[in-house]
KOLPA-330997 format. One record per residue (C-alpha): residue number from 1; x, y, z. Coordinates in pm, whole numbers, plus 50000, padded with zeros to 5 digits. Example, Ala and Ser with C-alpha at 12.3 -4.5 7.8 and 13.67 -1.06 7.14 Angstrom:
{pt 1; {51230; 49550; 50780}}
{pt 2; {51367; 49894; 50714}}
REM end
This chain:
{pt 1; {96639; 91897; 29303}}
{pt 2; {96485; 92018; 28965}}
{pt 3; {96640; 91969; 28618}}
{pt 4; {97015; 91993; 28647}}
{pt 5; {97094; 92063; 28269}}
{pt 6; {97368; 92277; 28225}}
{pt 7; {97212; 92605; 28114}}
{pt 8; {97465; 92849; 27960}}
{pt 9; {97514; 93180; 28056}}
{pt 10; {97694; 93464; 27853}}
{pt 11; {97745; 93819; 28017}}
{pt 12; {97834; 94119; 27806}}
{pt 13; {98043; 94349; 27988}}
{pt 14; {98236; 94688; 27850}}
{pt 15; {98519; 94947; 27972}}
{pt 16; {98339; 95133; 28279}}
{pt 17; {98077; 94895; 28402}}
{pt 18; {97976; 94865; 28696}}
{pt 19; {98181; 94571; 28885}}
{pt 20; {97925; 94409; 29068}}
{pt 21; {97651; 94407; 28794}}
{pt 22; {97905; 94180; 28650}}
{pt 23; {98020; 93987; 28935}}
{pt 24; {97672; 93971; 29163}}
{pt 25; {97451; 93820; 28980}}
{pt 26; {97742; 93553; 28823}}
{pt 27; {97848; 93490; 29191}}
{pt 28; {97495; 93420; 29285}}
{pt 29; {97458; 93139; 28924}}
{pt 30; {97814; 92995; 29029}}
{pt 31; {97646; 92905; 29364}}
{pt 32; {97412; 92665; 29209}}
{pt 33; {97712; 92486; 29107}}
{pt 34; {97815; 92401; 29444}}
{pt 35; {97496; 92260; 29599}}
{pt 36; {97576; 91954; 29458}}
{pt 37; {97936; 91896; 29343}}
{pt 38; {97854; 91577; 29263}}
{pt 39; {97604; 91635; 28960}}
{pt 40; {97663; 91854; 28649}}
{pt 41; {97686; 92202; 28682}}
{pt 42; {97362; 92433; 28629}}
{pt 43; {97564; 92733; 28507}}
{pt 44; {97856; 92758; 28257}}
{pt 45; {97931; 93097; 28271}}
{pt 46; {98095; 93277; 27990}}
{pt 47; {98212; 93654; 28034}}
{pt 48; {98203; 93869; 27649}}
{pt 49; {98330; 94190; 27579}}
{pt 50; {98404; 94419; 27262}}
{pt 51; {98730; 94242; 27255}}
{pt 52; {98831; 93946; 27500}}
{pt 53; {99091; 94014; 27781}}
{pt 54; {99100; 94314; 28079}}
{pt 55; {98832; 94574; 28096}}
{pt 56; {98817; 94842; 28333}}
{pt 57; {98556; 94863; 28545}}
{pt 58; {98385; 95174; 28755}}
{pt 59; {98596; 95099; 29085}}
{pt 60; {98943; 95050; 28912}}
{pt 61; {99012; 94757; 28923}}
{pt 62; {98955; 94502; 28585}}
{pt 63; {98758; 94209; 28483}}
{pt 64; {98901; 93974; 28194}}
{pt 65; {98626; 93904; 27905}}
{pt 66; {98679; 93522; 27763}}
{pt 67; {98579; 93626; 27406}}
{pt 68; {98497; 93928; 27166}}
{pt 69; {98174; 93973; 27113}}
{pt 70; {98226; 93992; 26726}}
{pt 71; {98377; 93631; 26771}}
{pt 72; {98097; 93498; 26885}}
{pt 73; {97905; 93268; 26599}}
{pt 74; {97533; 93250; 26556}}
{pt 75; {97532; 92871; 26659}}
{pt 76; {97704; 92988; 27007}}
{pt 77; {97410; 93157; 27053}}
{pt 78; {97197; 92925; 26982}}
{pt 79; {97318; 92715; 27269}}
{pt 80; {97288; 93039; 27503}}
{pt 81; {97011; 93003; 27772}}
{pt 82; {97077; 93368; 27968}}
{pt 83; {97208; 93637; 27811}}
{pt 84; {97283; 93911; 28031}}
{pt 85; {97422; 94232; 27976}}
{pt 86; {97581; 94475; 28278}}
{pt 87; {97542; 94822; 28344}}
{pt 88; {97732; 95120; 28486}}
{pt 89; {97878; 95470; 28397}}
{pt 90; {97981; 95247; 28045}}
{pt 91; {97628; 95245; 27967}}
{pt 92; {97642; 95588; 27725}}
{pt 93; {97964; 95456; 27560}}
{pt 94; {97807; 95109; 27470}}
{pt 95; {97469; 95326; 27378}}
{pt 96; {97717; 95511; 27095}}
{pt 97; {97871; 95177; 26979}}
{pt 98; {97645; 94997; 26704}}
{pt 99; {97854; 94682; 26707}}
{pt 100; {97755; 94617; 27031}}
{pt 101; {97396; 94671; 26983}}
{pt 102; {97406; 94474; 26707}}
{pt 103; {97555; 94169; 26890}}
{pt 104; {97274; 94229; 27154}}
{pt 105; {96993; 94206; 26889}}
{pt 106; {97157; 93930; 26733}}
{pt 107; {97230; 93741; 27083}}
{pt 108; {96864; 93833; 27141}}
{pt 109; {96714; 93644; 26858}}
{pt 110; {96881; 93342; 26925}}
{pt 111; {96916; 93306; 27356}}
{pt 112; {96629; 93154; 27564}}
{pt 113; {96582; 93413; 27804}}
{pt 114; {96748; 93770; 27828}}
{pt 115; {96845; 93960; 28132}}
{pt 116; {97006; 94286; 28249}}
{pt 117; {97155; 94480; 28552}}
{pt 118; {97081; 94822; 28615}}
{pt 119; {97132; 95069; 28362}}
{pt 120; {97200; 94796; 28093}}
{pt 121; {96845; 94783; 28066}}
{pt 122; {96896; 95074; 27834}}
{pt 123; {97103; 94882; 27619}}
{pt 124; {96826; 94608; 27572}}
{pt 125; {96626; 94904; 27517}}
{pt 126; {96809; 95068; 27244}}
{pt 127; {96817; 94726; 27077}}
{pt 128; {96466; 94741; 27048}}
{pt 129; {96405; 94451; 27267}}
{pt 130; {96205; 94632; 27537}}
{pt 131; {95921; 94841; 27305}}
{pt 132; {95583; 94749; 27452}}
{pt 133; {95705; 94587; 27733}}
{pt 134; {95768; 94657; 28130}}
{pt 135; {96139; 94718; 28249}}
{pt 136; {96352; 94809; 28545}}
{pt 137; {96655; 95011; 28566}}
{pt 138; {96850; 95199; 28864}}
{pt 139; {96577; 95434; 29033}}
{pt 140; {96807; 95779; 28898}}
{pt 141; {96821; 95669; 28565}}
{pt 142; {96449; 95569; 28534}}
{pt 143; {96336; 95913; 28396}}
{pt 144; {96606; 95983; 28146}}
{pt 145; {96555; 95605; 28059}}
{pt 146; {96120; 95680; 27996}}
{pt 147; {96195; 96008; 27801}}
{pt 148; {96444; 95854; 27543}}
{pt 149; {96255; 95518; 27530}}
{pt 150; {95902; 95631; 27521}}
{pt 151; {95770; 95259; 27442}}
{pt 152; {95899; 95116; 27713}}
{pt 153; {95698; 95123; 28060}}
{pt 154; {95980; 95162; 28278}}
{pt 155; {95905; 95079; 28661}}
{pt 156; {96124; 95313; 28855}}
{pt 157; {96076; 95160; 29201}}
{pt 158; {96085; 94774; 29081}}
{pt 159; {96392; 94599; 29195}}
{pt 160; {96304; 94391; 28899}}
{pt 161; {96067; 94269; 28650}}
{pt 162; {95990; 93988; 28424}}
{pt 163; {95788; 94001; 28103}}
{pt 164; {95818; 93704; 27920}}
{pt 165; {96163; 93595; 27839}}
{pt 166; {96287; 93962; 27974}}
{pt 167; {96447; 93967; 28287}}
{pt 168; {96546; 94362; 28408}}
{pt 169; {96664; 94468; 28735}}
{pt 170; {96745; 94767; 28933}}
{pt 171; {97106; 94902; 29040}}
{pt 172; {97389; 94660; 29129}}
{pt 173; {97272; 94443; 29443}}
{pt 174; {96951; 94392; 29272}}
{pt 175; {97095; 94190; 28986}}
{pt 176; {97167; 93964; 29272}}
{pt 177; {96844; 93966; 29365}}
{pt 178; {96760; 93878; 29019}}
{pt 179; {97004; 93608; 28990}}
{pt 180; {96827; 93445; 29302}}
{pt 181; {96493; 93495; 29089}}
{pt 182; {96651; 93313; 28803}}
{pt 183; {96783; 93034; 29032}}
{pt 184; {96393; 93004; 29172}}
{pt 185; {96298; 92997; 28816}}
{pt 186; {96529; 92732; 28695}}
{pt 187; {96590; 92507; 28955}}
{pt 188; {96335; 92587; 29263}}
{pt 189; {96290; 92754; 29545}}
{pt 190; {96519; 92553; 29777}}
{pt 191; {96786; 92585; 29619}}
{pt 192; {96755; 92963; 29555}}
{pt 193; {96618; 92987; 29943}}
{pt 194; {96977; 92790; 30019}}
{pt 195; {97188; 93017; 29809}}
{pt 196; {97024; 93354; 29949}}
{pt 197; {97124; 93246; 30292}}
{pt 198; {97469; 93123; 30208}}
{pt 199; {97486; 93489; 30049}}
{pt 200; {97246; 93635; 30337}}
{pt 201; {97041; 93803; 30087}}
{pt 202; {96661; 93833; 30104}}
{pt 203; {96448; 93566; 29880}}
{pt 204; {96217; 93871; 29768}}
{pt 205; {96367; 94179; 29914}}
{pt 206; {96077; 94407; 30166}}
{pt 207; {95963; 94721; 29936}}
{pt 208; {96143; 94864; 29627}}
{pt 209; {96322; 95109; 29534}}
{pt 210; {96167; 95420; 29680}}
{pt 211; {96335; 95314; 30022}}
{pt 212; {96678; 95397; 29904}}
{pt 213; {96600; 95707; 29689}}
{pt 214; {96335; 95989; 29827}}
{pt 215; {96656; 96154; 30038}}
{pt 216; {96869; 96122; 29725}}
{pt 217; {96638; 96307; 29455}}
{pt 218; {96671; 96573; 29708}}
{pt 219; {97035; 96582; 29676}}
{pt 220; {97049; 96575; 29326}}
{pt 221; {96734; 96740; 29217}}
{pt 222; {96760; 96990; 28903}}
{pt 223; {96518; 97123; 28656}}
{pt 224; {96193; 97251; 28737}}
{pt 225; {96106; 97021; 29015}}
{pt 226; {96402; 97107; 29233}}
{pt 227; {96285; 97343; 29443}}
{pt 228; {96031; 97106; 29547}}
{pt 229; {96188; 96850; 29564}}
{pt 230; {96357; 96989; 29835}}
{pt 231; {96063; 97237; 29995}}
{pt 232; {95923; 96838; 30034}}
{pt 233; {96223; 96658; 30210}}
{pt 234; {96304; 96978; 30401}}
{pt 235; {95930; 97032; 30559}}
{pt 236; {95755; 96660; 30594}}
{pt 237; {95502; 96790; 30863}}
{pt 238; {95337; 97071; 30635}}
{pt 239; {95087; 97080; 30417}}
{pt 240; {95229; 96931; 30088}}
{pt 241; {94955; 96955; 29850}}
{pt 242; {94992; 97055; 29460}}
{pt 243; {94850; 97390; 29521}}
{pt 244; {95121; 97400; 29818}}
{pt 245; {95425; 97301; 29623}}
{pt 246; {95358; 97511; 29294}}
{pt 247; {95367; 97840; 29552}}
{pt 248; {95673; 97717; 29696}}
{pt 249; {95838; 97594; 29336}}
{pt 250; {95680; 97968; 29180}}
{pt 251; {95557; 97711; 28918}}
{pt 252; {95143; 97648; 28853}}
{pt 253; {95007; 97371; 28903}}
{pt 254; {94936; 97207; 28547}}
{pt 255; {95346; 97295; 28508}}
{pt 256; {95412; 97105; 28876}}
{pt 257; {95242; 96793; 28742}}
{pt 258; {95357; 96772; 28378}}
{pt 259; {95761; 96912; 28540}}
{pt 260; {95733; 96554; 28782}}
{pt 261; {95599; 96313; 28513}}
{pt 262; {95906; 96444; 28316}}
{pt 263; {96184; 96494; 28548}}
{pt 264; {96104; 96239; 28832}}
{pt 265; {95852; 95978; 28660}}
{pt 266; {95593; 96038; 28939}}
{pt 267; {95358; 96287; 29082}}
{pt 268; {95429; 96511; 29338}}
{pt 269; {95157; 96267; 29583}}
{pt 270; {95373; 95986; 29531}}
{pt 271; {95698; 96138; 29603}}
{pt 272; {95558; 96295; 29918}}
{pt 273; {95445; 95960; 30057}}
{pt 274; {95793; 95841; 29956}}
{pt 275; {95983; 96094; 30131}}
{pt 276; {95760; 96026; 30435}}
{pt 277; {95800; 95717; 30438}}
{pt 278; {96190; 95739; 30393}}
{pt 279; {96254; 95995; 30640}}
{pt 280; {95965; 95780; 30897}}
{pt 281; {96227; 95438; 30813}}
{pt 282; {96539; 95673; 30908}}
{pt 283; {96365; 95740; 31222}}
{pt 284; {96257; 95411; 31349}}
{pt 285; {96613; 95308; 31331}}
{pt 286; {96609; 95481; 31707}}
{pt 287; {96456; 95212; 31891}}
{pt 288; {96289; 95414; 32161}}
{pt 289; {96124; 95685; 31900}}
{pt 290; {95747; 95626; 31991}}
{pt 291; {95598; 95521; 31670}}
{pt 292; {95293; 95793; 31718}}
{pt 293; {95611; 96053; 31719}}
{pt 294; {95772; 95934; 31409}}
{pt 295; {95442; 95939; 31263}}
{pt 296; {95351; 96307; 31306}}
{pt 297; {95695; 96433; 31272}}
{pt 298; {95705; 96252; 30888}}
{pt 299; {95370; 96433; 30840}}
{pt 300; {95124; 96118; 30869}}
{pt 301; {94801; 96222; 31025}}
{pt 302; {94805; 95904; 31234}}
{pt 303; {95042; 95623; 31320}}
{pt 304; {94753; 95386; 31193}}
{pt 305; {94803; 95597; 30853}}
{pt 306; {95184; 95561; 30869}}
{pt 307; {95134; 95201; 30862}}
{pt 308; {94918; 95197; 30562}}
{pt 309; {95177; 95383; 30443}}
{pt 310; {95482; 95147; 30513}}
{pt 311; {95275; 94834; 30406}}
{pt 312; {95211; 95004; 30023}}
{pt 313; {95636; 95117; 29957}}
{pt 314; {95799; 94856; 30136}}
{pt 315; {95555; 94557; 30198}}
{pt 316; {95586; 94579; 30613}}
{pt 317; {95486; 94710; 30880}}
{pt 318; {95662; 95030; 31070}}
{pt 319; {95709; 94755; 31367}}
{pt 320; {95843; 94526; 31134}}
{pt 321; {96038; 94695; 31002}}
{pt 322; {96250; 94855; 31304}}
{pt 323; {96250; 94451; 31439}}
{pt 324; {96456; 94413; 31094}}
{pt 325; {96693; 94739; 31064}}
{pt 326; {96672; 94891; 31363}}
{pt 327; {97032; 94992; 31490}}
{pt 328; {97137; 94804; 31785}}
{pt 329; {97155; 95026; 32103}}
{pt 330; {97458; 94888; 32395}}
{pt 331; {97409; 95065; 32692}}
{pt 332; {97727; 95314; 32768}}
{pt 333; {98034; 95176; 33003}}
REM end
């Protein structure tokens, strides 16, 4: 095994984050621990908060933070290797609190490598941390995050990103994911591979986030692009060009482009290959669904073109794919 020096790692939580940004990806470090009981740990985890003992989190139920935050002395930091910092619905709160922010610029300057989860991405942003560099945060907060942090090039369908000594990730299960990545990083890729299947995660997870969200930004869709939005999800098969969706959104087409680059951090092409491909994933769960079928019902010309498809937003094939998540069928009694 690689260099077993105990790395510290110090996660800043706050009242309504989100459990398992918290929990994941320090479940995931912990697990390096145990590969070999014998040697010292990689991970001393360390759990910081605006003041130390219970926080609630998003579910309920309550996490207990070691230390305050404002406790916390400059040579702490110093010895910090990680510093991570959770999101959630907390994240607008702990945007509004300028102690925090502070501490995170501060724990910044001094911490080898810095790391977030999900919408506390924002929080790294708003301590200036992120300007000029690439970032990931949960798919539905990707736009409001690019319009109030115009330096930052946020990647809306990364599950998560390094540049340089920044770690960010996407919603909740992807800090795991990230954690994994840091365990890679740190120690190798046997242990990581050993701790992903003891967790029966993926080592790099097929595709990104568009797989999860094309059906969703239909749900939720507002502002200018909602109508289609949901003119897209609700008719696959027909033509879905610009000049198409302006007539159906009663918007022109200069206003169609600028309204999706604002609202939804894409263009309307990209979101229609995404909800193709999400609603063509949906239907290969049905293990009998001919693949040409899926293909011209999700408005592919071809099943060859559906492939090309697949390969480009989630990294497999459409067979692949349905050998991976395909529901199991058991014949009737």
């Amino acid at each position: 095994m690689a260099d077993r020096t105990t790395r510290a790692v110090m996660m800043l939580a706050f009242d309504q984050c989100q459990i398992l940004d918290v929990t994941g990806p320090l479940e995931i470090l912990a697990s390096a621990n145990e590969i070999d009981r014998a040697a010292a740990p990689v991970y001393a985890l360390t759990l910081v908060a605006e003041q130390a003992g219970p926080l609630t989190t998003t579910a309920g139920l309550r996490l207990v933070a070691d230390r305050a935050f404002g406790d916390v002395t400059d040579g702490e930091l110093a010895k910090v290797h990680t510093f991570m910092v959770a999101g959630g619905d907390g994240t607008i709160a702990a945007l509004r609190n300028p102690a925090l922010i502070a501490f995170v610029r501060r724990a910044a300057t001094r911490a080898q490598r810095i790391a977030s989860v999900c919408s506390g991405s924002a929080i790294l942003a708003a301590a200036g941390l992120l300007d000029g560099r690439r970032a990931a945060t949960h798919w539905n907060a990707a736009p409001a995050m690019a319009r109030a942090f115009p330096k930052v090039q946020v990647e809306a369908d990364a599950i998560y990103v390094r540049d340089g000594d920044i770690w960010t990730s996407a919603g909740i299960t992807a800090g795991m994911d990230l954690a994994v990545a840091l365990v890679e990083h740190d120690i190798g890729r046997e242990a990581a591979l050993q701790i992903a299947r003891r967790h029966v995660l993926y080592m790099m997870r097929p595709g990104g986030q568009s797989q999860f969200s094309a059906e969703l930004s239909a749900q939720q869709a507002e502002g200018r692009t909602a109508k289609a939005v949901r003119y897209i999800t609700a008719n696959l098969a027909k033509d879905l060009s610009v000049p198409a969706l302006a007539e159906a959104s009663g918007l022109s087409e200069r206003t169609l482009l600028r309204a999706f680059r604002e609202e939804l951090n894409t263009t309307p092409a990209e979101f229609v290959q995404r909800a193709r491909v999400d609603a063509a994933r949906r239907r290969l769960a049905a293990p009998r669904a001919p693949v040409e079928r899926v293909a011209a019902a999700c408005g592919f010309a071809s099943a060859e073109t559906m492939r090309r498809a697949f390969q480009r937003a989630i990294g497999v094939a459409p067979a692949e794919y349905r050998a991976r998540f395909a529901t199991a069928q058991r014949p009737s009694p």
